[in-house]
Backbone as CSV, one residue per row, in Angstrom:
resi,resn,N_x,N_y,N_z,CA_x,CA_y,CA_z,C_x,C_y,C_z
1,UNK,16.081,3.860,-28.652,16.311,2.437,-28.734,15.186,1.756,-29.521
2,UNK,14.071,2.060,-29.067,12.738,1.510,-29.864,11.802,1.966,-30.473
3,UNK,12.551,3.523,-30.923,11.815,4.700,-31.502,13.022,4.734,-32.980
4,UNK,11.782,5.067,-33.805,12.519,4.899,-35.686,13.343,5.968,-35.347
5,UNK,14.587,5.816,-35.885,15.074,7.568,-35.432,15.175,8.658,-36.848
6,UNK,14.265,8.245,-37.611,13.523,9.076,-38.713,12.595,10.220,-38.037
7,UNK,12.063,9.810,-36.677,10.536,10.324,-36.677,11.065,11.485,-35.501
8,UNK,12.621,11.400,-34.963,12.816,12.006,-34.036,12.814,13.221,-34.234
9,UNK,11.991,14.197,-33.595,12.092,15.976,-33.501,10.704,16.023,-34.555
10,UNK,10.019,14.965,-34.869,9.197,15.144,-35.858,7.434,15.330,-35.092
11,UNK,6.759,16.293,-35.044,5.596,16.013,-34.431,4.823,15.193,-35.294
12,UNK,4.499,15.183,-36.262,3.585,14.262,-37.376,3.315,13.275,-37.148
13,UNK,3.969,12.256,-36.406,3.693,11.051,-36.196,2.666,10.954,-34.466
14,UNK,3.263,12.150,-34.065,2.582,12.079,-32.812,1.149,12.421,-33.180
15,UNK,0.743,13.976,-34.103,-0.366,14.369,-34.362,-0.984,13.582,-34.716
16,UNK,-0.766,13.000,-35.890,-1.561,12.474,-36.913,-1.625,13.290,-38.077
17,UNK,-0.996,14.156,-38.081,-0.948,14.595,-39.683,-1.153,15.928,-39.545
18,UNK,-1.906,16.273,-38.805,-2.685,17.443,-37.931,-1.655,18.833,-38.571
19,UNK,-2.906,19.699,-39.075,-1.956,20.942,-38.747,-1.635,21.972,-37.522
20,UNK,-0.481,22.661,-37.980,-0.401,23.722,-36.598,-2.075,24.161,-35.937
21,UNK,-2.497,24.536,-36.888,-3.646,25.379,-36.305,-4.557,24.345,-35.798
22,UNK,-4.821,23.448,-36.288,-5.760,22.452,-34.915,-5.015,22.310,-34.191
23,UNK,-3.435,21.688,-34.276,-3.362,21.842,-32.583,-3.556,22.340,-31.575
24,UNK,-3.373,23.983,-32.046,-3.524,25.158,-31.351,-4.852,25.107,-31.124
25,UNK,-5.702,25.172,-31.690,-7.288,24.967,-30.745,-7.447,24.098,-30.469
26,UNK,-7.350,22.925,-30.667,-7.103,21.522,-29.266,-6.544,22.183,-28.193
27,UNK,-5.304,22.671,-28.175,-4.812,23.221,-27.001,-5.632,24.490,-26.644
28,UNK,-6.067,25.041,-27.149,-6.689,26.416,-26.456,-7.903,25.612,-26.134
29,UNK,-8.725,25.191,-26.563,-10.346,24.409,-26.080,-10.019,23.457,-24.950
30,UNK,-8.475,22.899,-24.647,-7.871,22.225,-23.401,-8.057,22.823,-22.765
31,UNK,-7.319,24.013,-22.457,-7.038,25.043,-21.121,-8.629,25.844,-21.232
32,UNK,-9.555,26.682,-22.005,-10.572,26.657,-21.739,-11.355,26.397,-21.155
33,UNK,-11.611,24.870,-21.351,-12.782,23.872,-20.613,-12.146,23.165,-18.961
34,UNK,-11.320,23.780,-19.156,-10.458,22.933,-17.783,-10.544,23.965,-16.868
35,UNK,-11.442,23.165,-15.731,-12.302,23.554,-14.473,-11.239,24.479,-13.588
36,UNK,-10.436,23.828,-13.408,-8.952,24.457,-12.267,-8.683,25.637,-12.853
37,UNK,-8.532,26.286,-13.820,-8.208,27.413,-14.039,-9.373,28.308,-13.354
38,UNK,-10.351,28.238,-13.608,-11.196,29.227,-13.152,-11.527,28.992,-11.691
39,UNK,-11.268,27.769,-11.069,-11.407,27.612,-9.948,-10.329,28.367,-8.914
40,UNK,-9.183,28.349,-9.483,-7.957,29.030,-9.289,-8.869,30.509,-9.558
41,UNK,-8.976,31.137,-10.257,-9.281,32.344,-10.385,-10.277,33.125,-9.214
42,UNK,-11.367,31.946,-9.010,-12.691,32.281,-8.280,-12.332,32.502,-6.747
43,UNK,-10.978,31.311,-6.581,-10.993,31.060,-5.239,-9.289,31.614,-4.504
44,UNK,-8.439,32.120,-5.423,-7.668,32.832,-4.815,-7.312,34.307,-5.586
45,UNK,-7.626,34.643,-6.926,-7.363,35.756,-6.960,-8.517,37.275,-6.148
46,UNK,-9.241,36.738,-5.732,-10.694,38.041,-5.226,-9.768,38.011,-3.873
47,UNK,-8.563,37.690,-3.100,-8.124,38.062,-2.022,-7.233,39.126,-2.320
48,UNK,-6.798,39.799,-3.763,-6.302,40.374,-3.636,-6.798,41.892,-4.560
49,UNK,-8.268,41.530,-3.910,-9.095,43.123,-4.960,-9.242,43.607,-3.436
50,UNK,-9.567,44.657,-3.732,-10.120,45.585,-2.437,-11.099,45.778,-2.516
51,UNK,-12.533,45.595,-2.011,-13.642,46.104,-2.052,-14.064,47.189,-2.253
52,UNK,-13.622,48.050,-2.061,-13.903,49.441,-2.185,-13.434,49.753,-3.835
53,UNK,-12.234,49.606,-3.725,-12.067,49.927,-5.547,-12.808,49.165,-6.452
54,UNK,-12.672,49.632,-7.958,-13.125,49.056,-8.926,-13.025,47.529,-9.146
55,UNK,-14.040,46.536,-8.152,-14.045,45.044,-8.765,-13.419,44.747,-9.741
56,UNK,-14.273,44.764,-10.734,-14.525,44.706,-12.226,-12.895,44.610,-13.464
57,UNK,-12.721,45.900,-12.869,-11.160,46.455,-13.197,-10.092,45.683,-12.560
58,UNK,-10.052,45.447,-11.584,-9.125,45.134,-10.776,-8.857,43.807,-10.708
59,UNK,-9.835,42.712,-10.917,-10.142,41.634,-11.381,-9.647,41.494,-13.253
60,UNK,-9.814,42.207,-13.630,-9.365,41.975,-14.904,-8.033,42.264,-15.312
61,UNK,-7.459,42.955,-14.481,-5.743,43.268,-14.580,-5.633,42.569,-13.761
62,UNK,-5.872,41.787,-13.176,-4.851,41.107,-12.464,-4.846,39.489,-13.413
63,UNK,-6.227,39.128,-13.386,-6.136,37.887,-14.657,-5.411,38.453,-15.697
64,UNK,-5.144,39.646,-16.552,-4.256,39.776,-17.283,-2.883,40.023,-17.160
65,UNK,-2.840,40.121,-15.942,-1.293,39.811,-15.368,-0.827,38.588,-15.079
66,UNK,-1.391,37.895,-14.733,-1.774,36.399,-14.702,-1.244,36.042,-15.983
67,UNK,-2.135,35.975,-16.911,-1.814,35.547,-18.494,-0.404,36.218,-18.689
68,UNK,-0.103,37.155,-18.774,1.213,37.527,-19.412,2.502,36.919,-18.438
69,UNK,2.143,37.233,-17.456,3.394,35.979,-17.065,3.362,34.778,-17.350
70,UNK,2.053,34.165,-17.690,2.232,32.567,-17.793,2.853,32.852,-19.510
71,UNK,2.481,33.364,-20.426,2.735,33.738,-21.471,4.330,33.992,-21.539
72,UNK,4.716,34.896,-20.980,6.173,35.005,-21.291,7.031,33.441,-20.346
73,UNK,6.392,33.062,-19.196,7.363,32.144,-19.097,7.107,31.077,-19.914
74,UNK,6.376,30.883,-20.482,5.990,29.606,-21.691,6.893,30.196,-22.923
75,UNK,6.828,31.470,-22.913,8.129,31.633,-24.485,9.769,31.731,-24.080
76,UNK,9.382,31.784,-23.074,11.445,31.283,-22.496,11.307,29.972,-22.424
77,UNK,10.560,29.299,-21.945,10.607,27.522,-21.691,10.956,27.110,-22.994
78,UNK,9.983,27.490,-23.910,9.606,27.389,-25.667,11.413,27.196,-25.895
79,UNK,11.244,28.637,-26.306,13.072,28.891,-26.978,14.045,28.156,-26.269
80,UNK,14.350,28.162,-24.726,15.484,27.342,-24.175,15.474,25.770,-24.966
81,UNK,14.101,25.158,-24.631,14.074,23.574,-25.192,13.987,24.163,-26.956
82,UNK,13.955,24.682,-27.600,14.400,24.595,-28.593,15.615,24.749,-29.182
83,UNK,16.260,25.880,-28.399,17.699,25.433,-28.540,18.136,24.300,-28.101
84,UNK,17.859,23.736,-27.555,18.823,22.689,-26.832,18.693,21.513,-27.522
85,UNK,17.032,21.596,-27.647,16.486,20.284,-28.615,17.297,20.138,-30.748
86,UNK,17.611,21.607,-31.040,18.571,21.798,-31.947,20.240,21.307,-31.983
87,UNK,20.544,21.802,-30.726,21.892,21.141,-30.486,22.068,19.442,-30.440
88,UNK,20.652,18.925,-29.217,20.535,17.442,-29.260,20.821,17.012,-30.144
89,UNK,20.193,17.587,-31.782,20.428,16.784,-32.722,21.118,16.973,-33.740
90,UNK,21.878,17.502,-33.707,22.881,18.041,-34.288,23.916,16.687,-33.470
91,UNK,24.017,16.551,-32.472,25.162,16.195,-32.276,24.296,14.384,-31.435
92,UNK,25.313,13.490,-32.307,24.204,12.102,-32.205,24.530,11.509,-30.942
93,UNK,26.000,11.945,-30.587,26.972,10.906,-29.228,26.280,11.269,-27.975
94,UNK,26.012,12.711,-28.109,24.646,13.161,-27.129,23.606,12.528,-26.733
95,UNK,23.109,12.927,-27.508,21.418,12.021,-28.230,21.538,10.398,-27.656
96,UNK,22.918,9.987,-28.420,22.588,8.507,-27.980,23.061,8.263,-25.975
97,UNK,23.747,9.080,-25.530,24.294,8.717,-24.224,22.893,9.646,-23.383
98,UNK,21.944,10.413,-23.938,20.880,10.895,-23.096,19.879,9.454,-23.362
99,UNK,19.525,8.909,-24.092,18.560,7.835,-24.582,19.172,6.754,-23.317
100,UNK,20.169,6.313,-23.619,20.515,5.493,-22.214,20.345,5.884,-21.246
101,UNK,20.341,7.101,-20.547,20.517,7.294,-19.257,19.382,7.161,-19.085
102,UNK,18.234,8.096,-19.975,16.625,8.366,-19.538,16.119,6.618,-19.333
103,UNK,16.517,5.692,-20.489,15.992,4.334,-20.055,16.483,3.760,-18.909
104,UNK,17.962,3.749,-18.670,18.076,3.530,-17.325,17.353,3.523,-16.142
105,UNK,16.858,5.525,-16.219,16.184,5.783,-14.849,15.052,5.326,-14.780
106,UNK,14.412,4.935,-16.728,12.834,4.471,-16.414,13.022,3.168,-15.823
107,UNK,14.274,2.311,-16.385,14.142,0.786,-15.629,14.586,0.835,-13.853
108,UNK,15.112,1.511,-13.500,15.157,1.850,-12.760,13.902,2.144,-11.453
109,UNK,13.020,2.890,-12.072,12.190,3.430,-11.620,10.842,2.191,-11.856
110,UNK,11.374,1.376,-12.556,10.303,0.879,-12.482,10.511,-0.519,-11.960
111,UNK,11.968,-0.961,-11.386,12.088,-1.914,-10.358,11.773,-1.324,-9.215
112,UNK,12.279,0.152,-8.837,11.356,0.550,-7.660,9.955,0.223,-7.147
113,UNK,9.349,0.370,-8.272,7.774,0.598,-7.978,7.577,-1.024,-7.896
114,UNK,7.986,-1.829,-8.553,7.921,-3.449,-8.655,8.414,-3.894,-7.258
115,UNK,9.256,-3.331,-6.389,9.966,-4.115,-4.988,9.050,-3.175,-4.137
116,UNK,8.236,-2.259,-4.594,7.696,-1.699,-3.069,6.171,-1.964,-2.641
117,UNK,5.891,-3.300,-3.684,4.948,-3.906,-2.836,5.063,-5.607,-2.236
């Protein structure tokens, strides 16, 4: 409704011009520096090493088991919304009857929050 619909499916306008590859280390220096991951790591994966076996080892396959599942479910998430986000626009009667509904629920949602004080 209040978005150019030139710019739609377009990241460029969001980046700033930006190429793939800075994004990608913006996003990797994101998840990096961000405390909860390792806090997550420190404070629930060591319940499932055994003391007696190899720490070291055992700790490191399991963070790499860790990663590859988050990894593969991020490339099914990836591909599903890209198909779908392909079809969206391909087809406009879609596109335009999803744009209404989503504003709906935001006006919606945001007389909620307005009557509940």
């Amino acid at each position: 409704m209040f978005r150019d619909k030139s710019q739609f499916g377009n990241i460029e306008h969001i980046s700033g011009g930006s190429n793939k590859r800075t994004l990608f280390v913006q996003g990797m220096l994101t998840n990096v520096m961000n405390p909860k991951v390792a806090l997550f790591f420190l404070s629930f994966i060591p319940q499932f090493i055994n003391p007696s076996d190899s720490t070291a080892l055992t700790f490191v396959l399991l963070g790499f088991t860790f990663t590859m599942t988050g990894f593969i479910w991020s490339v099914v998430i990836a591909s599903i919304a890209g198909v779908l986000s392909g079809k969206l626009q391909k087809n406009q009667s879609i596109s335009h009857y999803l744009n209404k509904i989503m504003g709906s629920i935001l006006v919606l949602l945001g007389i909620k929050l307005f009557a509940s004080k």
